[in-house]
N, C-alpha and C positions, 0 to 999 in steps of 0.2 A: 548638545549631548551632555550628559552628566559626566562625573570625572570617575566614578566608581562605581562597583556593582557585588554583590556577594554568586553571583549565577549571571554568567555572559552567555543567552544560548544564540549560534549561530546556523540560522535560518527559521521564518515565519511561516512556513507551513503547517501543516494538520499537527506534522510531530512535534514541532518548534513549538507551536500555539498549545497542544494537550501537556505539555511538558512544564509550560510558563506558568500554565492557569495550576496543573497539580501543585507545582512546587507551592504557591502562592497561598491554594489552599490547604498547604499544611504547615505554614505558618513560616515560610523560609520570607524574607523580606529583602529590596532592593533585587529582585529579577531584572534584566533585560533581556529583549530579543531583539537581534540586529538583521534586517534580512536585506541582501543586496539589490533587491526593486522594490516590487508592491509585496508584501506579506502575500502568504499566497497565488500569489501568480505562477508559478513553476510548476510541477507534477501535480500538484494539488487541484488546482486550477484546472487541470483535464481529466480528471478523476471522475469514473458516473459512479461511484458509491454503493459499490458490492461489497459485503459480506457473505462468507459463508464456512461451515463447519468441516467442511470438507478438504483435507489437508494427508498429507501422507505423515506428517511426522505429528507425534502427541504435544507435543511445545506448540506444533502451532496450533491447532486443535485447540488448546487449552487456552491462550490468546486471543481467539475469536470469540470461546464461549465466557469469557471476560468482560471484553470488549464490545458485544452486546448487549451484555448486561445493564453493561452504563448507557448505551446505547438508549435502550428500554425505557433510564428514568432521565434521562438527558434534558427535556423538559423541566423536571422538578430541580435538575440541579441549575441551569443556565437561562432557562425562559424561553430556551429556541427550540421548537417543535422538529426532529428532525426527519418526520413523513419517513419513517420507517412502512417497506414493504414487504410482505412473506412470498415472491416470486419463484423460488429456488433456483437451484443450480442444478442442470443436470451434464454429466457426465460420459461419452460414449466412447467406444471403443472398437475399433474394426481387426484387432489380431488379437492372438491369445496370449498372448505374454501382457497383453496394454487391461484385456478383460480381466488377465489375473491379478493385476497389480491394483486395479478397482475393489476385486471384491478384496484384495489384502486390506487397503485402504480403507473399503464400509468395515471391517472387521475392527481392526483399531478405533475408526471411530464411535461402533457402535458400541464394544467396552466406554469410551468416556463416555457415553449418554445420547448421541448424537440419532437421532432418530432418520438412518438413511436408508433406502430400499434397494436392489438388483432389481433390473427389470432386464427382460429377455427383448429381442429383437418384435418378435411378434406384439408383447406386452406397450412394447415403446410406440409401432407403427399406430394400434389401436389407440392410445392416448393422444396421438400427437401425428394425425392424419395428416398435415398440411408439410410434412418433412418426411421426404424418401431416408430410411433405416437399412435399404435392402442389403449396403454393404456395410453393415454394425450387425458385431457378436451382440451388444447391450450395451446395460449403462448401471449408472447410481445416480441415487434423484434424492437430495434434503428439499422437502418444501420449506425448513426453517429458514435455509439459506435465504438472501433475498439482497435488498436494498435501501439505501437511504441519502439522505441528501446530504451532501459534501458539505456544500455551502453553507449549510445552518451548522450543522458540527463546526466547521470551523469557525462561522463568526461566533455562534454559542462558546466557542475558548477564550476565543478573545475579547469578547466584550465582558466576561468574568473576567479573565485576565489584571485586564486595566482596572477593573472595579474593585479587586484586590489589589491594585500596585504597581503592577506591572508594567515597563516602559518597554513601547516597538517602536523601534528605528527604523522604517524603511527608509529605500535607496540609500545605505548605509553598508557599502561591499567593506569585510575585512580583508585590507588589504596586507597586513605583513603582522607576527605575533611573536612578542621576547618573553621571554620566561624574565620575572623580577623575583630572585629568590629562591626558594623550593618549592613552596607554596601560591605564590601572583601572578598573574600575567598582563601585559599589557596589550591591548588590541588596539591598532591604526588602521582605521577608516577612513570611507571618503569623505565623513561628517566629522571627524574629528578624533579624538583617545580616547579608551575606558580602559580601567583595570577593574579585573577581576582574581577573584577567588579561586572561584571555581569557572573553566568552559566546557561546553558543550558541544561537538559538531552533530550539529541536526541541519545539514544543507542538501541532500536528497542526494541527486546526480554528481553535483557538482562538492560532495565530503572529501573527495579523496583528493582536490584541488586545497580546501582548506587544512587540510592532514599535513601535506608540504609545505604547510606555512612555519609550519611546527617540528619538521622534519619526521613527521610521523607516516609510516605506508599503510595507508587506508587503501585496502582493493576492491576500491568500488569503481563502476563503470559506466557510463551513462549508454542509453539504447534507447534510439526513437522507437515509438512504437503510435501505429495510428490505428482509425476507425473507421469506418464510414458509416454513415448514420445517414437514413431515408426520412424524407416529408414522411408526413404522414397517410398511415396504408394500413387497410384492414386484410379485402379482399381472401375471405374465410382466415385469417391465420386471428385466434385473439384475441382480444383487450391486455392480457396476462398471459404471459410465459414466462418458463424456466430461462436462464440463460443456458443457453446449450453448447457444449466445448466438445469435439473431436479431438483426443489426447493424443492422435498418432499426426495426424496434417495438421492441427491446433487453430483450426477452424471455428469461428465460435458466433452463433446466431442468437440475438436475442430482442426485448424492445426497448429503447427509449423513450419514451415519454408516447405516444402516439405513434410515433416512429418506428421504423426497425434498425439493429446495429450490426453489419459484417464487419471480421475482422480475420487475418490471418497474424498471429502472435509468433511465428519462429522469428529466432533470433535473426537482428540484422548485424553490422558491425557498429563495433561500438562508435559513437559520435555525439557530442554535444549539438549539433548542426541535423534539424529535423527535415531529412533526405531519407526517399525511399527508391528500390530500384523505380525503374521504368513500367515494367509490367506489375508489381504491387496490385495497382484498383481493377486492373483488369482478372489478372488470377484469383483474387479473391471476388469478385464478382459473377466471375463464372464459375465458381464453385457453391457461390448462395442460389444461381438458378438452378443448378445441378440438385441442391441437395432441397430447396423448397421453390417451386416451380411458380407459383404466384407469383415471387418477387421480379417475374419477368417484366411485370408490368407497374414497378413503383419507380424513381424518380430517386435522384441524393439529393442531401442537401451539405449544409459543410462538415467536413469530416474533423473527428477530435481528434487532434495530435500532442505527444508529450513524449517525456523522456521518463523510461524507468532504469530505477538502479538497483545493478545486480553485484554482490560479491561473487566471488567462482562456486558458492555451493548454495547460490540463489536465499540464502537466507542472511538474515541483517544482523547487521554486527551492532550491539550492545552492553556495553561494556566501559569499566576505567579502562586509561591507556598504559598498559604496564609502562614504568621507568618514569612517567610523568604525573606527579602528583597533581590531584584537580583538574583532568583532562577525561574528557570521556566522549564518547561517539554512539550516537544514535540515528544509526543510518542504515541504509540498503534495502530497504523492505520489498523490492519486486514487484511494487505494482499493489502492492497491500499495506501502503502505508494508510491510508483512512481506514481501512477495518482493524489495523492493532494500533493504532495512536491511540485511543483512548485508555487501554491495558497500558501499552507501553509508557507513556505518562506516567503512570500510578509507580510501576517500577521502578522506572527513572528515578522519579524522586527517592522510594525509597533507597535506591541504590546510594544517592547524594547524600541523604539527610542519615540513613542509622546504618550504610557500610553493605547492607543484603537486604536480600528481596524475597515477598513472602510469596514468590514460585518461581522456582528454580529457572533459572537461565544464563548457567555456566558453560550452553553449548553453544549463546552467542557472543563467547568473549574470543576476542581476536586474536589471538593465538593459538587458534583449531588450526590456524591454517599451517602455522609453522608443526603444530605436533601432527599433523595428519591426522587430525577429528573430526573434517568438514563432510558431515554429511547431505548429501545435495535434498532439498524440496522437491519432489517430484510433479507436485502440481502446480506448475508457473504458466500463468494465463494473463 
C-alpha cells in the first residue's frame, strides 16, 4: 500500500467506484479506494439496477434525471455498454390518502419534465390482465423509468478509474483513523497506513461504523432486505413489465431476467446479520398468487439478499463533516444507490475540488437532523 493519498475514499462500491473515477477525471491525482473485501461485493453486489423518475421529493427527481443521463452515454465515456432497459415503474395504491399522495407526486414530477400518467383501476386491469387490481384505487406509470445493469456501471468506473490512476485496495478494512493536524489524516488498515488529505466515507451500510472511528454520528442503519426471484416463467404474464410496487403493503412484482421477482419491502429491524422473520417467503408468496394467479404455477430460484441503508428520513447524507476539516460522507442512499451514484459522483467531486455544487443539495447535509429539516422520501422500495 502506498504511504499517501490526496483523496482516501472508504468503500468500493457503485458510489466509491463513480466517486474515484469522477475525481480522477477531473484532474484531482493520487485517489485511493480502500474497500474492506472485494470492491463491490456489499449492497452493490445485490442490486438489479432500477432507475427511475419517480420520487416524492424534486432533489431526488432531479438526481435520477442526471444520473441517467450519464447513464445514456456511459458507453462513450467507459466502453461498458450498460444494457439499459425502458421497463417502467408503475405505482399503485389501495386507499385514498396513498392515491393522493401519487397524483401529488405525478404533479411534481410532471413540472420537472418527467413524463408519468394516472391510470384508474379499470385502465390498469385492461393493460395488465395477468394482475388482480380489484382492490387498487390506481396508480402512476413512467415507461421512462426502467433498468440497467449494475455490473457494467460499476466495472465501467472502475476500470476508467484505474486507467486514470486510481489505486483499490480491497480486503483493506479501515480499521482506527487520527486526525494529523487540521488538515491530514492518517488511516490504519488491515494492509497497512495511508494518510490523506482529504476522506471520504462511502461504505453503504456499514458508514455509520466508520463515522465512530472518527468520533463522528453518522445515522445510518443497515436493514436486510431480500427478493425472491423464479426460474423462468412466462405463462401469459410478458417478456416486459413495469415493476410494480403497492405503496400501502409495499408489495412489489416485477421480472428479472426471464424470471419473475416477489418482494415485501417493509421495514425489518435494523441488523448487519441478513435474517428474516420465519414467515417472510411465505407471506410474501401468498400475496404474488393472490395478486397474479399464474404465479401458482412457477417454481424459485435463489433469492437476492442485501442490506440497505437508511438515515431516519430515508434520504442520504452528502456532505463535509462540519468541525472536521477534509471529512466528508457519501452515504445512505436507500436502496438507490446505483441510480444516483453516477450524479452523485459528479457532486462529490465537485464539492471536494471548488467548495459547491452545480445543484443544490444543502438538504443532504447532516445537520438537518439536529435543525429539524429532515424531510422523509416517501417512495422507499
Amino acid at each position: 500500500m502506498k504511504k499517501s493519498a490526496s483523496v482516501a475514499i472508504i468503500g468500493g462500491g457503485i458510489v466509491g467506484s463513480s466517486l474515484g473515477y469522477n475525481l480522477a477525471n477531473a484532474g484531482v491525482s493520487n485517489v485511493v479506494v480502500l474497500d474492506k473485501s472485494k470492491a463491490g461485493a456489499g449492497s452493490t453486489s445485490a442490486s438489479l439496477g432500477g432507475f427511475r423518475y419517480q420520487f416524492s421529493s424534486e432533489l431526488s427527481v432531479k438526481l435520477s434525471q442526471r444520473s441517467v443521463a450519464i447513464i445514456e452515454k456511459f458507453e462513450e465515456l467507459t466502453g461498458y455498454d450498460p444494457l439499459v432497459r425502458r421497463d417502467g415503474y408503475l405505482f399503485i395504491a389501495s386507499t385514498e390518502a396513498s392515491f393522493a399522495q401519487l397524483k401529488k407526486n405525478r404533479d411534481l414530477q410532471r413540472n420537472l419534465g418527467v413524463p408519468v400518467e394516472i391510470l384508474s383501476r379499470e385502465e390498469l386491469q385492461g393493460r395488465y390482465g395477468f394482475y388482480k387490481f380489484d382492490e387498487f384505487l390506481g396508480g402512476t406509470l413512467c415507461q421512462e423509468d426502467g433498468h440497467a445493469s449494475t455490473m457494467a456501471v460499476f466495472q465501467g468506473y472502475v476500470s476508467r478509474a484505474k486507467q486514470l490512476g486510481v489505486e483499490l485496495y480491497e480486503n483493506a478494512e479501515v480499521r482506527a483513523v487520527e486526525r494529523r493536524g487540521s488538515d491530514r489524516f492518517l488511516l490504519k488498515t488491515s494492509q497497512g497506513s495511508i494518510s490523506a488529505d482529504s476522506v471520504v466515507i462511502a461504505a453503504g451500510a456499514y458508514s455509520g461504523l466508520v463515522g465512530k472511528l472518527l468520533q463522528v454520528d453518522i445515522p445510518i442503519k443497515p436493514y436486510p432486505r431480500k427478493i425472491l426471484i423464479t426460474n423462468s416463467f412466462s405463462d401469459g404474464i410478458p417478456p416486459q413489465i413495469p415493476l410494480m410496487i403497492d405503496v400501502d403493503s409495499t408489495f412489489a412484482f416485477g421480472r428479472e431476467g426471464k424470471g419473475l421477482i416477489f418482494a415485501n419491502n417493509q421495514e425489518t429491524a435494523s441488523s448487519f446479520e441478513l435474517v428474516f422473520p420465519q414467515d417472510y417467503d411465505d407471506n410474501v408468496i401468498k400475496t404474488a398468487f393472490r395478486r397474479v394467479p399464474a404465479t401458482e404455477r412457477c417454481t424459485l430460484s435463489s433469492p437476492d439478499v442485501g442490506l440497505y441503508e437508511l438515515a431516519p428520513d430515508s434520504n442520504p447524507i452528502v456532505c463535509g463533516i462540519p468541525g472536521v476539516n477534509g471529512l466528508y460522507c457519501c452515504s445512505g442512499f436507500a436502496g438507490h444507490g446505483f441510480m444516483h451514484a453516477p450524479a452523485i459522483g459528479e457532486l462529490m467531486t465537485e464539492l471536494i475540488t471548488k467548495g459547491k455544487t452545480s445543484l443544490d443539495i444543502s438538504t443532504y447535509n447532516i445537520d438537518r437532523f439536529e435543525k429539524g429539516l429532515a424531510d422523509k422520501e416517501g417512495l422507499i422500495i
